[in-house]
N, C-alpha and C positions, 0 to 999 in steps of 0.2 A: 445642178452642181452648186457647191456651195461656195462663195469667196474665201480663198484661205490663206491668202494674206490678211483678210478682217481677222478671220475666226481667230487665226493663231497669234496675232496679237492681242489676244485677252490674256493676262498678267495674274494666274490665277495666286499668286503670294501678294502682289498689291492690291489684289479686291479683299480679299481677307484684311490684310493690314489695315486700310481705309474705315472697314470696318469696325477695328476694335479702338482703332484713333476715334473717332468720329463718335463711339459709347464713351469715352471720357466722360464727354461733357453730358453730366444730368447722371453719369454712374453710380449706382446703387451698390449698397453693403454686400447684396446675397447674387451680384454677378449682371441685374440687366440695367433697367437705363427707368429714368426719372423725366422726361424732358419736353415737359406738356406747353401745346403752342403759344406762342409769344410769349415765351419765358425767358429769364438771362440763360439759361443752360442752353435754348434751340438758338438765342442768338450769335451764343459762341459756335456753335457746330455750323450755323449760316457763314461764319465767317469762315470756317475752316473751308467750308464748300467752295465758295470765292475764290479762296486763295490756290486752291488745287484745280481749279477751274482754269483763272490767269497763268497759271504756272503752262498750260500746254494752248492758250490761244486765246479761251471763251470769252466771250464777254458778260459781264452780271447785267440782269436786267431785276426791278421789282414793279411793284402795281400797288394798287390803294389798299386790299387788304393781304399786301406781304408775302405774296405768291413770289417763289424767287425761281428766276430761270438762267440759264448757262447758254448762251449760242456761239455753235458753232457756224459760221460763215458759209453758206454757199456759193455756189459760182453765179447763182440766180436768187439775188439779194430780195427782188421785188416778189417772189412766188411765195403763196404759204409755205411756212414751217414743217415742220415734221417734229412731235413732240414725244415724249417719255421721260416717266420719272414716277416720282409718288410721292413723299412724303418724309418727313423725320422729325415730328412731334412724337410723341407716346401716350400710352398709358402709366399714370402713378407707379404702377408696378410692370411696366411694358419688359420685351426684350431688346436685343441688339439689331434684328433685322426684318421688324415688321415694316414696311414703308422706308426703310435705309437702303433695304437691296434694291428694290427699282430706281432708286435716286442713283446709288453707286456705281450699280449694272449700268446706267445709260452713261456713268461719266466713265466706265470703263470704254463702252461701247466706241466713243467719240475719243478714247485715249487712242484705243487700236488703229480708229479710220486714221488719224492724224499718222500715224507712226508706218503706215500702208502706204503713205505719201496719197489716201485715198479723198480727194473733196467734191460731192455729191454735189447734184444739182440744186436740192433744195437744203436750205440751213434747218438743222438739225439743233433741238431746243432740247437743255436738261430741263424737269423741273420738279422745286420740291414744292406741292401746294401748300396750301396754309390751315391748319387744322382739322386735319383727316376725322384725327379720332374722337374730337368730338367731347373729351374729357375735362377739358377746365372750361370750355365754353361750346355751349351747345345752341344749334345743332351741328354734328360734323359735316364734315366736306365742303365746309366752310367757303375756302379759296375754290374748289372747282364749282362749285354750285354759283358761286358770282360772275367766275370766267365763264357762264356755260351763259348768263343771266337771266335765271330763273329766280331769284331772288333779289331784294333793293338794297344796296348796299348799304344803305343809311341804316336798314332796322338789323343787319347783322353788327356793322361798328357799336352800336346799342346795347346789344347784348353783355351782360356781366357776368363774372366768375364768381365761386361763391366766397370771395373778398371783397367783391365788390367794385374790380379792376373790371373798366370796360373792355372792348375790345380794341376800339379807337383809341384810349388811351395806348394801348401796348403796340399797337400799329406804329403809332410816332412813336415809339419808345425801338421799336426794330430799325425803322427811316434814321433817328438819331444816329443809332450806331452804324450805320451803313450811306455816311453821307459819299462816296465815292460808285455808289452802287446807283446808274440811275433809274427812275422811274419811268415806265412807259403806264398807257392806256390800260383798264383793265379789259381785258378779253381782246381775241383777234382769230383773222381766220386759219386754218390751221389745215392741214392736208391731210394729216394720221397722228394719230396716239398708241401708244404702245406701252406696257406699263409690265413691268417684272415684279414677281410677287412672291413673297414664301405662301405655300398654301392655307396657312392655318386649319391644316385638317390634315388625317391620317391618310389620305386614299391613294398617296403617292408612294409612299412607306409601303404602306400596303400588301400593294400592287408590284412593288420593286421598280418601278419606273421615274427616271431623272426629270422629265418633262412634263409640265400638265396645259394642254393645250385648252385655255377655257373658253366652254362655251357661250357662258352668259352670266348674271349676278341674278339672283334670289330677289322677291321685295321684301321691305322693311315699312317699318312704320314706327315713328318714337313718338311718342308721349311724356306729358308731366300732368303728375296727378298733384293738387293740393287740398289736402281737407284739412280744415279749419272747426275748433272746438273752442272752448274755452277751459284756463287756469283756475284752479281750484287745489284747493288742500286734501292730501293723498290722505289725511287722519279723517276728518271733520265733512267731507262733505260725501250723504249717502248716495249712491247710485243714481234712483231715481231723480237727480239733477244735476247730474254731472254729463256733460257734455266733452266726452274722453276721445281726442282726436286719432290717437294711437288704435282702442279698440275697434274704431271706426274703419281704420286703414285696415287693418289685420281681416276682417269681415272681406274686404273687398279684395284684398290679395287672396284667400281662400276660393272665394268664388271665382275668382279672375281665373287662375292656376287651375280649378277644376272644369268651368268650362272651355279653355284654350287646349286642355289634354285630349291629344288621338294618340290611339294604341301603336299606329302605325310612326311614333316619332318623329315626324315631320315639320308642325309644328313649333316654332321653337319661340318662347315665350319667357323673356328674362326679368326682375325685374333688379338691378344694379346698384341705383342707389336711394336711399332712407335715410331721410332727415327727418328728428324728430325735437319739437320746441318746446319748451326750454328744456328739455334734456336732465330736467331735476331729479332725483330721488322722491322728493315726496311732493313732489307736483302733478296734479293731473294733465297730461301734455296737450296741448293750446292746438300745435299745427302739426301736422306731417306729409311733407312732400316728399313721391318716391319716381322712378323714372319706369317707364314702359317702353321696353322693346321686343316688338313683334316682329317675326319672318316668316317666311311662306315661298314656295315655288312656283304657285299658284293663286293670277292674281283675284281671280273671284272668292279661291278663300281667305285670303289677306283681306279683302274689303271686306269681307260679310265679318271676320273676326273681329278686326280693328272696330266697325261701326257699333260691336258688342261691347266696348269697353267705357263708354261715357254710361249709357242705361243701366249698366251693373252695376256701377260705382253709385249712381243716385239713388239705386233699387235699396243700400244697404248702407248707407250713410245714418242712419240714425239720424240722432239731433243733431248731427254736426252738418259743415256747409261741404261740396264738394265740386271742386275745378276740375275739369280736363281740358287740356290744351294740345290738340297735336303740333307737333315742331316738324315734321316731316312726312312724306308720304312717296314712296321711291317704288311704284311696279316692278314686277321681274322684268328683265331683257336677255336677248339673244344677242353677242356678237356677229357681224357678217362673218358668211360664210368664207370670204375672199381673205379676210384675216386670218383666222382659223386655218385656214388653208397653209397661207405664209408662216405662219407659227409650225404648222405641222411638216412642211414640206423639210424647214429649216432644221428641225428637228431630226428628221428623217435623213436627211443629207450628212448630218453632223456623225449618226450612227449610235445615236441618243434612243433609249429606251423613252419612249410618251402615250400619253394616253391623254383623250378629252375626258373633261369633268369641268359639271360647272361650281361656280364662287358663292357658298354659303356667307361667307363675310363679304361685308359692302369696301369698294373702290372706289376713288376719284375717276378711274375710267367707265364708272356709272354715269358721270355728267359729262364727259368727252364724248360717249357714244351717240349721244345728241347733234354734235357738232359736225362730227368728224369720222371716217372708217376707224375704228378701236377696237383693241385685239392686249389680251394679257397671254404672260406668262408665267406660269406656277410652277415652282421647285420644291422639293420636299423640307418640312422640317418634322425633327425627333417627333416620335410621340404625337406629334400634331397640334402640340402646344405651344400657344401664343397666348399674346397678354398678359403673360407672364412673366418671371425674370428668368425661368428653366428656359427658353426657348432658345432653341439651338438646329444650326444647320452646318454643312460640311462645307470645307473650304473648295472642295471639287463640285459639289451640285451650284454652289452660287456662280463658280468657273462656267460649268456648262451654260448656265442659263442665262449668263451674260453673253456666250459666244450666239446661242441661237439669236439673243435680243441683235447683235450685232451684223447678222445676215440677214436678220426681217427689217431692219433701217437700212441697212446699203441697198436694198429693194425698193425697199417707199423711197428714196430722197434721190436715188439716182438721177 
């Protein structure tokens, strides 16, 4: 049986509302959202979070790289947490509710318990990580990858954007504006994760089903490729000694794309962004760095792929020079089953059309599943289009899927 004083306190006109406040900031011309991590635009929307936070009890917490959390009080202050949330960076051209709806769902979630007069045993944590997507500073998942600490947090503050803004610089630049927001420890121990997602994929659509109960995430593997040529004149210098970085690339994208192809589309083999130096007209171009992102369901052929992409690149480099760098390397996984479970049952209970499927695109609850029992929930969006400004969901599926999010917490935290 489902709690329904939780359930029926989800506010399904004030999660929409939230939503399209919260797209202000970093709002784009053609309808979606601009607002790439540690930028002024996610620091205004950090603020808006706070302030709708304090407004029913939470308390703001942050950490060293900017992970912001919401706690709600338990009765049993000293037990782990119980956490949920996601994310509200973007893509340059992202939507309204890639990573906003887990953040919002869970502060819906924690509006409902409050207003239930309902307070759980263990405190219940919103959170938005810090650089899911990966786009102005890579690699993503940033904030959960540190909280999880699989990575040194020294060589992530390190890393720059392609202006040349560190990370750590924009880190104090977040700290400044939020000198009332304190800082705790980064990472701690945690009880459950929970994490509400639009699917970014058709199968929900589909299928005609509200719920997507997932099983597990896909692996991935990112790459930076750099080949390096030399400058020369597009009139005056012949072939034979010209050392063309661009042609170089182009060789190797050909080959890359033909041997990553299986008939059976499973593979899925991006390559995003191409930068090419100096960028002249009648320059022969110097450099070309482009990005590699690999997935796979399966991790032995994710490995034997991946391991195919430094030897191909050197196979056809010509005269020019050629770096591979991997930034990441993330095996599939399977959620427990015992999550899975509470996701499905809640579902079930509520009278919610669901189905399992698992997560072609990567989660921060890829680096909680580490720590902690973690369990997502997918909702449908239009068309199955994300990352883009089209993307679009219903003011009733994100309703639903905030109410199941809010009977799988009164479960863990009781």
């Amino acid at each position: 049986m489902v709690n329904e004083a939780l359930t029926a306190g989800i506010d399904e006109a004030r999660l929409w509302a939230r939503h399209q406040a919260l797209a202000e900031h970093g709002a784009t011309a053609a309808g979606g959202v601009n607002r790439q991590a540690l930028s002024d635009e996610e620091i205004a929307a950090r603020r808006v979070l706070v302030e709708w936070g304090r407004a029913i009890g939470l308390a703001p917490f942050s950490d060293a790289i900017g992970n912001l959390f919401l706690r709600y009080e338990g009765t049993d202050a000293q037990a782990p947490p119980v956490l949920t949330g996601s994310h509200i960076d973007s893509q340059p051209t992202g939507g309204k509710f890639d990573g906003t709806f887990g953040v919002l769902a869970g502060l819906e979630a924690v509006e409902a318990m409050r207003a239930a007069g309902f307070r759980p045993r263990r405190s219940i944590e919103v959170v938005a990580w810090t650089n899911e997507e990966g786009s102005r500073f890579a690699p993503g998942m940033m904030g959960s990858t540190l909280f999880r600490g699989s990575r040194e947090l020294a060589d992530m503050l390190a890393v720059r954007d392609g202006a040349g803004s560190s990370v750590a610089e924009c880190v104090r630049a977040v700290r400044a504006a939020e000198p009332d927001v304190p800082e705790r420890a980064l990472g701690f121990p945690v009880a459950a994760y929970v994490e509400a997602h639009i699917e970014q994929g058709p199968l929900l659509e589909l299928e005609r089903k509200t719920i997507g109960v997932v099983s597990g995430i896909q692996g991935k593997r990112v790459f930076r490729v750099t080949v390096t040529g030399e400058e020369n004149h597009a009139g005056t210098s012949p072939r034979r000694v010209r050392k063309d970085a661009l042609v170089a690339a182009v060789a190797m994208l050909g080959r890359l794309h033909a041997e990553m192809h299986d008939d059976e589309d499973v593979v899925k083999f991006t390559v995003g962004l191409l930068e090419v130096s100096p960028n002249a007209p009648s320059v022969v171009p110097a450099r070309v760095h482009f990005s590699i992102d690999l997935r796979h369901p399966d991790p032995d052929v994710l490995a034997r792929l991946g391991d195919r992409i430094a030897p191909i690149c050197e196979a056809v480099r010509g005269p020019c020079a050629v770096e591979v760098r991997e930034l990441s390397h993330d095996p599939p996984l399977e959620f427990p089953i015992a999550m899975r479970d509470l996701v499905r049952d809640a579902a079930a209970g509520l009278g919610l059309a669901h189905m399992d499927l698992p997560s072609a695109a990567g989660h921060d609850a890829r680096h909680l599943h580490y720590l902690c029992p973690t369990g997502m929930i997918f909702v449908p969006c239009a068309g199955g289009i994300s990352h883009n400004e089209a993307e679009s969901c219903t003011p009733a599926d994100l309703a639903a899927g905030a109410r199941v999010l809010v009977e799988v917490l009164g479960r863990l935290a009781a």
